[in-house]
C-alpha positions as CSV (number, residue, x, y, z in Angstrom):
1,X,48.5,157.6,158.8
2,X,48.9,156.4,155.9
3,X,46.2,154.9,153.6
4,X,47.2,150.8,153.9
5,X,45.1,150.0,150.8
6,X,46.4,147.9,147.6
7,X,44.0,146.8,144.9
8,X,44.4,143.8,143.0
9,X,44.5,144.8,139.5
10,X,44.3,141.5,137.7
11,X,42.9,138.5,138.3
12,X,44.7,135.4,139.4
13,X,44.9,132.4,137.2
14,X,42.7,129.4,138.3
15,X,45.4,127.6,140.3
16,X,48.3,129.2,141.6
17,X,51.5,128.3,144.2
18,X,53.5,129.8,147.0
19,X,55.8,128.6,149.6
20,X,53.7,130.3,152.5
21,X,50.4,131.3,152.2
22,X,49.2,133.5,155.2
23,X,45.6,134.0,155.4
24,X,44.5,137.3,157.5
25,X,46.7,140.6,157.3
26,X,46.7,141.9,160.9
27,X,49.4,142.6,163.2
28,X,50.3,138.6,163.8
29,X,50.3,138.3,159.5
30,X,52.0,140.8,159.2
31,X,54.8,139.5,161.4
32,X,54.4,136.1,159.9
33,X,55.1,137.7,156.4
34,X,58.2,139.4,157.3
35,X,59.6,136.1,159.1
36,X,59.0,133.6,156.3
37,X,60.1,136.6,153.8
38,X,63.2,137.0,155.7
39,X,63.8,133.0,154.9
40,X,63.9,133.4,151.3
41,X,61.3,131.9,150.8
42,X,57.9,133.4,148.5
43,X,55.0,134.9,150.8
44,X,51.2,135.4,149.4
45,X,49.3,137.1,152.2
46,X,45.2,137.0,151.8
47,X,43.4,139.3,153.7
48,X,39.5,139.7,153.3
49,X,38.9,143.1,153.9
50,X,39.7,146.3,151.2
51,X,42.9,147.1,153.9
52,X,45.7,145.4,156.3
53,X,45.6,145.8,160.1
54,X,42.5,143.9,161.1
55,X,41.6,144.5,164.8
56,X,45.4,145.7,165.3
57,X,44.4,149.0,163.9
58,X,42.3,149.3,166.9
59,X,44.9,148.6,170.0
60,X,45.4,152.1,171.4
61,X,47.2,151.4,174.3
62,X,50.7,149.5,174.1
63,X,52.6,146.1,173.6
64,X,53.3,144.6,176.8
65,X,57.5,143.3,177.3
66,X,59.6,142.8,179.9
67,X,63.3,144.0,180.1
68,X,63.6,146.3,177.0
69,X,65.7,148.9,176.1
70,X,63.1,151.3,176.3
71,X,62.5,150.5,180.0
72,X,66.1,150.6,180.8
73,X,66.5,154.0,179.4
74,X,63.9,154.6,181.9
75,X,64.7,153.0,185.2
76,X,62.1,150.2,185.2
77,X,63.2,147.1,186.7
78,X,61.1,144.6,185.4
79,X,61.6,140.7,183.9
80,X,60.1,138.1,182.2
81,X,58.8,136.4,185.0
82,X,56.8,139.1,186.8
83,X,55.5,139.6,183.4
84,X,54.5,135.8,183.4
85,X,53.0,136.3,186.9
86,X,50.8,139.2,186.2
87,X,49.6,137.3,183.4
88,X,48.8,133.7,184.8
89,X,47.3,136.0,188.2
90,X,45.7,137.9,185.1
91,X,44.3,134.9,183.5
92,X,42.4,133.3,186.3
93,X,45.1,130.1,185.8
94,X,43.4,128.9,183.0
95,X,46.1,129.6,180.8
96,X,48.6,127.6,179.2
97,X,51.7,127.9,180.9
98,X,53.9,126.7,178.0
99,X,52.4,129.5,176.0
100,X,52.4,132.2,178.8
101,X,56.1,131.3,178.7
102,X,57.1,131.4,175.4
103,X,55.3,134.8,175.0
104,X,56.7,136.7,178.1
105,X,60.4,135.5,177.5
106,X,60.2,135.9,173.5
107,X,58.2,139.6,173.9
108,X,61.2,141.6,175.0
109,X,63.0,140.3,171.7
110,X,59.9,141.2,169.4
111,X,59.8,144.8,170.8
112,X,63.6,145.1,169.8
113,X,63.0,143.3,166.6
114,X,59.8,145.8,166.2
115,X,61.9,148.8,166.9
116,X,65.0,147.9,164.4
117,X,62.1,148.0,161.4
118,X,61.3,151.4,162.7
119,X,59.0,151.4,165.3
120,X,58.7,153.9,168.3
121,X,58.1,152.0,171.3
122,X,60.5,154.2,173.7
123,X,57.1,155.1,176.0
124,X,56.8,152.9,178.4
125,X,53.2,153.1,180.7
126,X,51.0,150.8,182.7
127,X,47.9,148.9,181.7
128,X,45.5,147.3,184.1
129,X,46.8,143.9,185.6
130,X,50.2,144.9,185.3
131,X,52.6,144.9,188.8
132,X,55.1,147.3,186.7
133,X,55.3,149.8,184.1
134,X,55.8,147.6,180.6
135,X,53.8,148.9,178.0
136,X,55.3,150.1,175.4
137,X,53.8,152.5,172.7
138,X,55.0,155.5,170.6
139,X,56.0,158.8,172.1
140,X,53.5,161.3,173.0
141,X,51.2,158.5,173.4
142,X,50.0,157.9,170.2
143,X,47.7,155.0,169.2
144,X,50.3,152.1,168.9
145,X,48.2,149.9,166.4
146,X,48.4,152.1,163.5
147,X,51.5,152.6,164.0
148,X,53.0,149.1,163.9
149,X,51.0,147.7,160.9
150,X,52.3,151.1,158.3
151,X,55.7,149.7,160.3
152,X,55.4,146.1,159.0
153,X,53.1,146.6,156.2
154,X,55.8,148.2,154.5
155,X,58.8,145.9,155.9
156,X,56.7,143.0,154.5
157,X,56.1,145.0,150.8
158,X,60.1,145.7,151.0
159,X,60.4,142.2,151.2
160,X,58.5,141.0,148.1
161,X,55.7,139.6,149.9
162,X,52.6,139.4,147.8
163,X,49.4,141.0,149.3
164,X,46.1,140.2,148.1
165,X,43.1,142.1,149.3
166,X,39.5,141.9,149.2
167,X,40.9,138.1,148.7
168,X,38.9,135.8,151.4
169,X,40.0,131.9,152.0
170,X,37.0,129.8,152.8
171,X,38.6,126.7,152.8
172,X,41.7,124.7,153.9
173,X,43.1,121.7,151.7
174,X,44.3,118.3,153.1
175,X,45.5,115.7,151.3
176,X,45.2,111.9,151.8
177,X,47.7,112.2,154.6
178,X,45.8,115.0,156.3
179,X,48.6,117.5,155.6
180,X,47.6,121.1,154.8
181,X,48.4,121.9,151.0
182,X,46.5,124.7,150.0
183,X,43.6,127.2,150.4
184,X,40.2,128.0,148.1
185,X,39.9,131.7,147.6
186,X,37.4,134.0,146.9
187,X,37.8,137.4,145.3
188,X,35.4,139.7,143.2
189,X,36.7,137.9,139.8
190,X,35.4,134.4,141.1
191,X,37.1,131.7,143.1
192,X,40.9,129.8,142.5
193,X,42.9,127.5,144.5
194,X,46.4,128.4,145.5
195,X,48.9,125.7,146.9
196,X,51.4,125.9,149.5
197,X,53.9,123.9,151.3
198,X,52.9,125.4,154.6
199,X,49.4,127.7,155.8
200,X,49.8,130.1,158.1
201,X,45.9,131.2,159.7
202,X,45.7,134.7,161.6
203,X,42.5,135.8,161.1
204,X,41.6,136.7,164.5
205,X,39.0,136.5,166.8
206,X,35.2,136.8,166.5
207,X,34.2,139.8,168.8
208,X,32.2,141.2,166.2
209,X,30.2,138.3,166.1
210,X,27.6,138.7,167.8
211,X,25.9,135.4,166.7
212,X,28.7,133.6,167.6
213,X,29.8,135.3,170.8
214,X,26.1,134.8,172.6
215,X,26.2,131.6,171.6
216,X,29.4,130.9,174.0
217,X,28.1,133.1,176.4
218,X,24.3,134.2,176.2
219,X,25.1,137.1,178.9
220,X,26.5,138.9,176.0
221,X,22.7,139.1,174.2
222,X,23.3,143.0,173.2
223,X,26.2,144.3,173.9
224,X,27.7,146.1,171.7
225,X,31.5,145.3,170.1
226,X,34.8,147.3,170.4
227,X,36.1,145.0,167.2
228,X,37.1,145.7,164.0
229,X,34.1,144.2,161.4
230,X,36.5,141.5,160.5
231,X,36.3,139.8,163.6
232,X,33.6,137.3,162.3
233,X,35.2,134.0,163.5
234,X,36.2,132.7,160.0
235,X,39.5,131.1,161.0
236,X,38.2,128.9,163.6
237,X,35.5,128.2,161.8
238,X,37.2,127.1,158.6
239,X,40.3,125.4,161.1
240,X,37.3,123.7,162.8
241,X,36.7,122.2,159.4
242,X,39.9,120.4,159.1
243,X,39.9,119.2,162.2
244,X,41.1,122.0,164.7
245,X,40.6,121.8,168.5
246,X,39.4,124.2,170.2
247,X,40.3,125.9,174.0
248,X,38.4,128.5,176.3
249,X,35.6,129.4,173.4
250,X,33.6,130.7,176.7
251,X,35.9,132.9,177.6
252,X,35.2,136.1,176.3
253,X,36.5,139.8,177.7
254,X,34.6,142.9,177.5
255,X,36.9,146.2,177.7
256,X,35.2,148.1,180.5
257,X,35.7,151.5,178.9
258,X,34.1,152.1,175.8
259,X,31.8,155.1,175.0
260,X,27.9,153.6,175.3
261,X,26.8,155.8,172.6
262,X,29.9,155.9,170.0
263,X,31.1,152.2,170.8
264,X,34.6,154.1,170.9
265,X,37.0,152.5,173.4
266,X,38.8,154.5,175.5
267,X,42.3,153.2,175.5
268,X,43.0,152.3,179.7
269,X,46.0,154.4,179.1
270,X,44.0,157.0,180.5
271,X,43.7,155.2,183.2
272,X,47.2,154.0,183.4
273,X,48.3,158.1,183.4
274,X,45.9,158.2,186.4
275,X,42.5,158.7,185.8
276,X,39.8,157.5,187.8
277,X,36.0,156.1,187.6
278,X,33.0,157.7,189.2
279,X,29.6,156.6,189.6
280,X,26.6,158.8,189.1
281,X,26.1,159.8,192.8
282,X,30.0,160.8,192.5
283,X,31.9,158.5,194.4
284,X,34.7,156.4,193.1
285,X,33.6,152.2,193.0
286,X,36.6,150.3,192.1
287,X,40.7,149.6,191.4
288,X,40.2,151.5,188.2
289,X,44.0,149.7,187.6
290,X,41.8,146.2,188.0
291,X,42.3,143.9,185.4
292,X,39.4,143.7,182.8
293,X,36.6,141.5,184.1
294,X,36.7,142.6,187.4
295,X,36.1,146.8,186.5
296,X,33.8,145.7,184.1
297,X,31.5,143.6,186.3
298,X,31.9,146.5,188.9
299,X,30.4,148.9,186.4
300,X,27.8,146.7,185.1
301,X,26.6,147.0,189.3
302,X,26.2,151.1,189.1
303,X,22.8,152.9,188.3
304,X,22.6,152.6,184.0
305,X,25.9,150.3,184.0
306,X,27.9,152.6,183.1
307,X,29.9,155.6,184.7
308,X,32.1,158.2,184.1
309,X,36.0,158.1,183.3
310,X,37.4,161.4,184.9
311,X,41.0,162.9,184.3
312,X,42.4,166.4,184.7
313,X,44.2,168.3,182.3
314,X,47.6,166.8,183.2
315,X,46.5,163.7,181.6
316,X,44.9,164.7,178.4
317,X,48.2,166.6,177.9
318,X,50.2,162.9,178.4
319,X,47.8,161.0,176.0
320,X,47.5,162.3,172.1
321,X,44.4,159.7,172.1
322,X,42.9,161.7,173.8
323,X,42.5,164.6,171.7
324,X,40.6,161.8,169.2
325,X,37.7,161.9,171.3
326,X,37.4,165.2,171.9
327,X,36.7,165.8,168.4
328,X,34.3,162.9,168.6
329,X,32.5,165.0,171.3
330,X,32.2,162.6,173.6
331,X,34.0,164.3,176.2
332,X,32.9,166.7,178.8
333,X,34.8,169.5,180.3
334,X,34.5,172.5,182.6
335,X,37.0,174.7,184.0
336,X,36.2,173.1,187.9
337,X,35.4,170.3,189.1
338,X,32.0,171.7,190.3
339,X,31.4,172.9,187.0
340,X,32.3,169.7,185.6
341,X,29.8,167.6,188.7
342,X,26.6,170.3,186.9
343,X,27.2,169.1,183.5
344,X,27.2,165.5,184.4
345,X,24.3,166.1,187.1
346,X,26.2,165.0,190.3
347,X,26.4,166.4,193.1
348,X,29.0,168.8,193.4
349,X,30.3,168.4,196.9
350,X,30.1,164.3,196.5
351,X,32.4,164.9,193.7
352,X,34.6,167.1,194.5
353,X,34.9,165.2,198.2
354,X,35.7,162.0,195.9
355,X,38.6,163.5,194.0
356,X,40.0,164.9,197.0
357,X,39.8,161.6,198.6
358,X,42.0,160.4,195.8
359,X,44.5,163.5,195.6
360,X,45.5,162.5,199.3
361,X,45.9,159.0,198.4
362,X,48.2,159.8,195.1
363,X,50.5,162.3,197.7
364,X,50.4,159.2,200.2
365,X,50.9,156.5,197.9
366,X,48.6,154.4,199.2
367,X,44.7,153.6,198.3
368,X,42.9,152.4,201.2
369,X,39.7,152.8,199.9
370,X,40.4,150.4,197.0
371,X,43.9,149.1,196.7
372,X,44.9,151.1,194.0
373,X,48.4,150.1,193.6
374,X,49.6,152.5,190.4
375,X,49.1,156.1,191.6
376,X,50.4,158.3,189.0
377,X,49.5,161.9,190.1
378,X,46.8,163.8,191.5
379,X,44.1,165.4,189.5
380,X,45.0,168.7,190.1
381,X,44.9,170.4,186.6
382,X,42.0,172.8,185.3
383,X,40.2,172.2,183.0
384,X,38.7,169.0,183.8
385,X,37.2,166.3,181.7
386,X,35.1,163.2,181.7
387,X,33.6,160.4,179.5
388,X,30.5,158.1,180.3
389,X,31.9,154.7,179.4
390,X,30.1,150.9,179.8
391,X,31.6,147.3,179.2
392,X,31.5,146.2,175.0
393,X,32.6,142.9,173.8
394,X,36.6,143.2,173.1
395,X,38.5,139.9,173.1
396,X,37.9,136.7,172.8
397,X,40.2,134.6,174.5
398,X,39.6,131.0,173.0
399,X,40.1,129.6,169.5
400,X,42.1,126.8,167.9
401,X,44.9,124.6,169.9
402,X,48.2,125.3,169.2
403,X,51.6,124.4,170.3
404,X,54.6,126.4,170.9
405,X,55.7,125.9,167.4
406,X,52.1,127.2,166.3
407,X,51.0,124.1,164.7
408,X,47.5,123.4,164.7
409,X,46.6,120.7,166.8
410,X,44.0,117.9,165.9
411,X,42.6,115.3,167.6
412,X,45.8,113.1,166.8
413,X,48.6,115.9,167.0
414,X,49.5,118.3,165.1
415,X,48.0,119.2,161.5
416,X,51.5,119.2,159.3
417,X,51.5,122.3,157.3
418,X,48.8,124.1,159.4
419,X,50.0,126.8,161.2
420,X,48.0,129.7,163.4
421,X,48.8,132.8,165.3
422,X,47.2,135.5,167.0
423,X,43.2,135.8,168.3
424,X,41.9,133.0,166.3
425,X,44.1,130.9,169.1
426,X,43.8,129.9,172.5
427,X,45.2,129.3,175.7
428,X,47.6,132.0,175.8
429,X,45.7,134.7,177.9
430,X,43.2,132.3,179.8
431,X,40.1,133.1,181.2
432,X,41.6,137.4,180.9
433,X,43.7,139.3,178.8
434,X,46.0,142.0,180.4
435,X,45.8,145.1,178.3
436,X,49.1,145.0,176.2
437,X,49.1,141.7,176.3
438,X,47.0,141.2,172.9
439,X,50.1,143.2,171.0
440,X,52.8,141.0,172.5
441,X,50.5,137.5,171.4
442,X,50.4,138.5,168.3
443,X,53.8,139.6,167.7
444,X,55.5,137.2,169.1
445,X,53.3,134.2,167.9
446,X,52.9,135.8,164.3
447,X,57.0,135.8,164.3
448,X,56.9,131.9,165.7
449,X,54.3,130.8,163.0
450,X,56.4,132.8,159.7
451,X,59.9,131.5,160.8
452,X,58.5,127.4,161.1
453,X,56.0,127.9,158.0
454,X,59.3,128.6,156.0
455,X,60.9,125.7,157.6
456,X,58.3,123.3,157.1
């Protein structure tokens, strides 16, 4: 991939203007940018860190849509309102419909809209939650975050739009009416103001802060993060300022497969191509195909809370990811399953009698142990591999209130000229977030937010 790095190489004058001023440069900026670009009308994006992407350079495992192209060409029958289904079911209800809706109908048109700027999203697999496949992501299996910020990133640069890096906001600007006219800026020259007729905020969420995530929920006290270091929370916190409301803070999702040791998260595509999850006395525990909190919690209940992600060769041949941690060395492999059950210390016949069990249920079709629904193949394929894997911190599901038009909401309505998209929101994904479900938000939102900045 390319190196997504652009250095400011003189300084800004005290005061400056632009007609939309995006703060935060990952995946839902990005979108934003090309949107309000697209309108004619002049884009500054600010993005704190030395790079664009934000925690969108993380998402390994796909963009959730339903009735693409790319499922067509493949025989899946899908629509928007299963996809609303899974994600309400998903979500514990506690999510906004309105926003649930406007995300499941609108993400079959961002995946297009995604593809016409260049992006491959013709593989179509399954995340956890999901009744059908939907989740879209590059061919081969290749990490989709990457991939769609160099896709934008450089749709948004062929636009004109301005990027400003190592360029942080710390403060929104109201004027006597309480609209939103401008943001304070900090940058390694000092500090200016730049004006606006419209703020868009997409800063994301705060899963790497770990101050701030305890403090909604005190079970998280040490647990580690599977979020980029930009995750701190300064959106809401500077939206807070201004008057913000806020939705769901509490609810906060740990991804149930991420290395204990390397904090590396192991995309649930691997688990979507059909692996499964084995405790250390051998025996499977759970719908591996569950959605989020429930696998998690179930592996927080096994000896060391954690256990072992196991796949044959079949998969690691479907998923380029997986070829990442193998360099990593975090994987283990043998040439047998016994092999593979002396290296991990478990009981060989325990093992081997486990992923038997769950060869027979693939051929059938049917899980009776655990209601496995997705049943991809058997694991048949020397060599075999596994990876020890434990809950981390990965989403936060609550933030600021918007509306379907992305305004900020305030205690009296919404803020005029205050506009958020992406993880720094909530409502959308409730009290759980289907895996591919983070891609569409942002996407979709980030498209929302760009086209009614411009308009405002």
């Amino acid at each position: 991939m390319a190196v997504l790095v652009m250095v400011l190489l003189a300084a800004p004058a005290a005061a400056e203007s632009a007609d939309v001023v995006i703060v935060g440069a990952g995946g839902a900026g990005l979108a934003a940018a090309i949107e309000a670009a697209d309108q004619g009308v002049s884009v500054v994006v600010l993005e704190k860190m030395p790079m664009v992407g934000g925690n969108t350079l993380y998402a390994t495992g796909g963009m959730n849509a339903a009735g693409t192209s790319s499922q067509e060409a493949l025989g899946i029958e899908d629509s928007p309102a299963v996809h609303y289904e899974d994600t309400i079911q998903g979500g514990n209800d506690l999510n906004v419909p309105e926003l649930v809706e406007i995300m499941t109908s609108q993400a079959p048109a961002a995946v297009e809209w995604l593809k016409g700027l260049g992006a491959d999203l013709d593989d179509v697999g399954r995340l956890g939650g999901s009744s059908v496949n939907r989740t879209h992501r590059p061919t081969g299996g290749q990490a989709v975050g990457p991939h769609l910020v160099q896709v934008m990133f450089e749709a948004a640069q062929d636009r004109g739009v301005e990027f400003r890096l190592e360029s942080q906001a710390v403060e929104i600007l109201r004027n006597e009416d309480g609209a939103a006219y401008g943001v304070v800026v900090d940058n390694r020259d000092g500090t200016y103001t730049i004006t606006a007729k419209a703020i868009v905020v997409t800063t994301g969420g705060f899963g790497a802060n770990p101050t701030m995530f305890v403090e909604y929920d005190p079970e998280l006290e040490g647990f580690g993060t599977t979020n980029a270091p930009s995750a701190t929370g300064d959106g809401i916190a500077m939206l807070t300022e201004v008057g913000a409301q806020l939705i769901h803070m509490d609810q906060i999702q740990t991804h149930p497969t991420v290395h204990p040791g390397r904090s590396t998260m192991i995309t649930e595509a691997v688990r979507g191509n059909g692996a499964i999850m084995v405790s250390r006395d051998g025996t499977r525990f759970v719908d591996e195909m569950g959605t989020r909190d429930v696998v998690s919690t179930a592996i927080l209940e096994q000896e060391g809370q954690s256990a072992y992600l196991l796949f044959d060769d079949s998969i690691r041949a479907s998923l380029a990811a997986i070829e990442n941690y193998r360099r990593q060395g975090i994987v283990t492999e043998a040439d047998t399953l016994e092999a593979l059950a002396s290296e991990l210390g478990i009981d060989a016949s325990t093992l081997t009698a486990a992923v038997e069990q769950y060869n027979a249920s693939a051929a059938e079709g049917v899980d009776e142990a655990f209601g496995r629904s997705d049943l991809p193949r058997s694991l048949t394929e020397a060599p075999f591999f596994a990876v020890e894997v434990g809950p981390a911190v990965h989403h936060t599901m609550g933030g600021v209130v918007i509306n379907g038009d992305t305004e900020v909401q305030g205690s009296e309505g919404s803020i005029p000229g205050l506009f958020a998209a992406g993880e720094l929101t909530g409502g959308v994904h409730g009290g759980n977030r289907l895996g591919g479900n983070a891609l569409a938000d942002i996407v979709v939102f980030g498209r929302i937010a760009g086209q009614h900045a411009a308009q405002f």
